[in-house]
C-alpha positions as CSV (number, residue, x, y, z in Angstrom):
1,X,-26.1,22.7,52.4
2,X,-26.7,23.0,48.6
3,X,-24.8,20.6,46.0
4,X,-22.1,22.9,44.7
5,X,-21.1,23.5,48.8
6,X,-20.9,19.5,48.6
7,X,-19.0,19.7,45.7
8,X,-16.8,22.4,46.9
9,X,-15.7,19.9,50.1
10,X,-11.8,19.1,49.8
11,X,-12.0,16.1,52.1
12,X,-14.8,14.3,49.6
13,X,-13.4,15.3,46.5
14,X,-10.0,13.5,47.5
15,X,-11.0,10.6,48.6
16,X,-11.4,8.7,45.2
17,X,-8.0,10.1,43.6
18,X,-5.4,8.3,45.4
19,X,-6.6,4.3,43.9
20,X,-6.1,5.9,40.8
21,X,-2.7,7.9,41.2
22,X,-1.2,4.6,43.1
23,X,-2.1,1.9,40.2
24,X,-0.1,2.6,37.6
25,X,1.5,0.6,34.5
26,X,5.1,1.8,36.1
27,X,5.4,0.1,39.5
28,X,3.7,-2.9,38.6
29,X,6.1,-4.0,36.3
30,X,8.9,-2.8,38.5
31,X,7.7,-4.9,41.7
32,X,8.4,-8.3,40.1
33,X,12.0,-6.8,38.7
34,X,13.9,-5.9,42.0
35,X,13.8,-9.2,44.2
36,X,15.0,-11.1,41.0
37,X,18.2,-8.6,41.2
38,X,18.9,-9.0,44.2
39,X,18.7,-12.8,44.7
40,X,21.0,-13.2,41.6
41,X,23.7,-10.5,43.4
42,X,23.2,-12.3,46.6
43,X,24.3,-15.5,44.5
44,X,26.9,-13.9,43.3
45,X,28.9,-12.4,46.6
46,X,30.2,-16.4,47.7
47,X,32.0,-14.5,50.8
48,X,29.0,-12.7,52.4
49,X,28.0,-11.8,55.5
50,X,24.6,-12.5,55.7
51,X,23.1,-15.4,54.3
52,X,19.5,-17.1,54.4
53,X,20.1,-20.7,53.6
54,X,18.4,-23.7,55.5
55,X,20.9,-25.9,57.1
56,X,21.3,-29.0,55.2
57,X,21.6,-32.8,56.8
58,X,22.0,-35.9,55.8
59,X,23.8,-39.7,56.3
60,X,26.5,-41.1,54.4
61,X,29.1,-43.7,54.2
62,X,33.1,-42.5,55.4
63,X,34.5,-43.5,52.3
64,X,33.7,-46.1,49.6
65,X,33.5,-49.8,50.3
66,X,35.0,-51.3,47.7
67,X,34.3,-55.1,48.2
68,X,37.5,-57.3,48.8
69,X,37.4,-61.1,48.3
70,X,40.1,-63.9,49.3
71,X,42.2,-63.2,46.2
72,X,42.9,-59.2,47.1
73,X,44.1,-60.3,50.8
74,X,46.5,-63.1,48.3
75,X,47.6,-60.8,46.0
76,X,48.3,-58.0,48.9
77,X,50.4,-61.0,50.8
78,X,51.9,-62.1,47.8
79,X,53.2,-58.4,46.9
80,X,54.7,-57.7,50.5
81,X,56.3,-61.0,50.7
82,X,58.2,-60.6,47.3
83,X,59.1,-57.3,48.3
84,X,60.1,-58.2,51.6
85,X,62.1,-60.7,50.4
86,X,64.0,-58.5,47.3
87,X,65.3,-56.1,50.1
88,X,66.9,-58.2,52.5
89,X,68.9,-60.0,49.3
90,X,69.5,-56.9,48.1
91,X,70.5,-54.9,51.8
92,X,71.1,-58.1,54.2
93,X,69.1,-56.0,56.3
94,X,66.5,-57.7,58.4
95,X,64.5,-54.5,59.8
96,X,63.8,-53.4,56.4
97,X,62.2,-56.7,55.6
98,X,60.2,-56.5,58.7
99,X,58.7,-52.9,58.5
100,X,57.5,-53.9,54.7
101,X,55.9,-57.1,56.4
102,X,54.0,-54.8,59.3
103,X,53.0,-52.0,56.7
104,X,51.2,-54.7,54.5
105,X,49.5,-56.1,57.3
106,X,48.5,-52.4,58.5
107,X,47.3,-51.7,55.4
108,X,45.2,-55.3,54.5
109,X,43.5,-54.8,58.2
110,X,42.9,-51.5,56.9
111,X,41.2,-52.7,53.6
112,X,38.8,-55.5,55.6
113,X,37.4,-52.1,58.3
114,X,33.9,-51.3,56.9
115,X,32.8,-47.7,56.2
116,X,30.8,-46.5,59.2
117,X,27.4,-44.4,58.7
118,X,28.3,-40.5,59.5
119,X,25.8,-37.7,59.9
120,X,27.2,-34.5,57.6
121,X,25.8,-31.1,58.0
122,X,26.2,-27.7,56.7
123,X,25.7,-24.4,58.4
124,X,26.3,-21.0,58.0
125,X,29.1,-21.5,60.6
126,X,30.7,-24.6,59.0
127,X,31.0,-27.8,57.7
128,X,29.5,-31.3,60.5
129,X,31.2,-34.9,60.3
130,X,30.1,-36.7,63.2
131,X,31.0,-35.4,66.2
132,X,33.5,-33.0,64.3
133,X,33.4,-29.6,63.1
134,X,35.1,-27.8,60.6
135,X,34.5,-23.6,60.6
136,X,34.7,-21.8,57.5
137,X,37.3,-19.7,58.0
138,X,40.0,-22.6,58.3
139,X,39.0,-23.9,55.0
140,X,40.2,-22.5,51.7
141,X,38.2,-24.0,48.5
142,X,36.6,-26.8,47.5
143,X,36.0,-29.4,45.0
144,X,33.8,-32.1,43.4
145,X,35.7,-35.4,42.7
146,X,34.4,-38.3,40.4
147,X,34.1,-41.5,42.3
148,X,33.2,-43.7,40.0
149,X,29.7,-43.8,39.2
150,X,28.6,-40.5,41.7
151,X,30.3,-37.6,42.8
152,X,31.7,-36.8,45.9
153,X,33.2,-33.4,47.4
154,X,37.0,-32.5,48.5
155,X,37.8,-29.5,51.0
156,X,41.1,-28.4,51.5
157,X,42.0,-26.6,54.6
158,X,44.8,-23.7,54.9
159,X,46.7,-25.7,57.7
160,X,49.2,-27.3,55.6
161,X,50.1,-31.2,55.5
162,X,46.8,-32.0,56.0
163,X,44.4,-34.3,54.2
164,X,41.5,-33.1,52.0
165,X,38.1,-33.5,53.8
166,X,35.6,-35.9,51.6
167,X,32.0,-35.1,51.9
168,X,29.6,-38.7,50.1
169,X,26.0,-37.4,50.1
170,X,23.2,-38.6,48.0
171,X,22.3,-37.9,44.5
172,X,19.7,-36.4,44.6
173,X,20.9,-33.8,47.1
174,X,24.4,-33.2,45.0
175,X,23.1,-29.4,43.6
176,X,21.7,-28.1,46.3
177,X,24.9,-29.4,48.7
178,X,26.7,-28.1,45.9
179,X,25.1,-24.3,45.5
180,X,25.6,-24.3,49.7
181,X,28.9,-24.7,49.9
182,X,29.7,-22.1,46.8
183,X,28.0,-19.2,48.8
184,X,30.4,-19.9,51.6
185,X,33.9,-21.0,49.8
186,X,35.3,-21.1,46.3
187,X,35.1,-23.6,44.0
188,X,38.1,-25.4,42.3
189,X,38.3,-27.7,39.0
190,X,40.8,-30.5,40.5
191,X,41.3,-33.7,39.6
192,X,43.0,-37.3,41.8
193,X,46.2,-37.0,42.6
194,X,48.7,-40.0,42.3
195,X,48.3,-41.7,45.2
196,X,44.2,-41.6,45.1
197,X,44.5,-43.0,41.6
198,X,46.7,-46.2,43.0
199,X,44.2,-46.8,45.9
200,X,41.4,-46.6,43.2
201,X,43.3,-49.0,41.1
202,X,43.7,-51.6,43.7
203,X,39.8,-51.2,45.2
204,X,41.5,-50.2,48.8
């Protein structure tokens, strides 16, 4: 076999040609491009299907314990007996005095119960509160609340006459509980209502 019947072979002379053809400026800048599109329209799209995030866990107090000393028990007895008192001279009514009496009571025992120590988790089927579960498709929107110095997160449901549910959660976990809950419900700007603003106001 001479050199130019070497030469002449098809299978040899391909075998360098397709490094060359496949490296190319074009689709090495194009790789990097496409998964950076896609993640942001996957961010975008908060009522998906299919999503890929970890399940997120953690422990937090029920609600805050705003600390209550003798004088807030005082002032709470003090309140309910005055009132008490101003609707029986004003209705002669006994009953009425008596429910005002049991209410305050209620609500002082209510203000001494300390905050018990939940486990919260969120899935891509729904929302964890202790031994409760909440699925996504009974809840409507959310929303993050200021509570004093930290944040903490409201989520109404579509039932109706029914209380928000408040998520506490650390810190430093606040953005990425945050992003979680936006891929699965929207987000609303909302702000106390009355009665939360009293209950702040009296540290209940």
């Amino acid at each position: 076999m001479t050199p130019d019947s070497q030469s002449g072979n098809p299978s040899e002379n391909n075998q360098p040609q397709p490094p060359s053809t496949l490296v190319t400026p074009g689709p090495s800048n194009a790789t990097p491009e496409e998964p950076a599109q896609a993640s942001w329209a996957y961010r975008e799209e908060a009522g998906g299907s299919e999503h890929s995030l970890d399940p997120i866990g953690w422990t937090a107090s029920e609600y805050i314990d705003h600390e209550k000393r003798a004088g807030w028990f005082l002032a709470v007895a003090g309140i309910a007996l005055l009132t008490a008192a101003f609707i029986y001279l004003l209705t002669r009514d006994a009953i009425n005095s008596i429910v005002i009496l049991v209410v305050a009571a209620l609500f002082a025992v209510s203000g001494a119960r300390r905050p018990q120590i939940l486990a919260y988790g969120l899935d891509s089927q729904g929302i964890h509160i202790g031994n409760k579960f909440y699925p996504y498709d009974q809840l409507r929107s959310f929303a993050v609340m200021q509570e004093d110095a930290f944040h903490s997160i409201q989520i109404f449901q579509f039932k109706r006459f029914t209380t928000p549910i408040t998520l506490y959660f650390p810190p430093d976990q606040e953005e990425r509980i945050i992003n979680f809950l936006g891929s699965y419900l929207p987000h609303e700007v909302r702000t106390h209502d009355p009665i939360d603003r009293l209950m702040r106001r009296v540290r209940f």
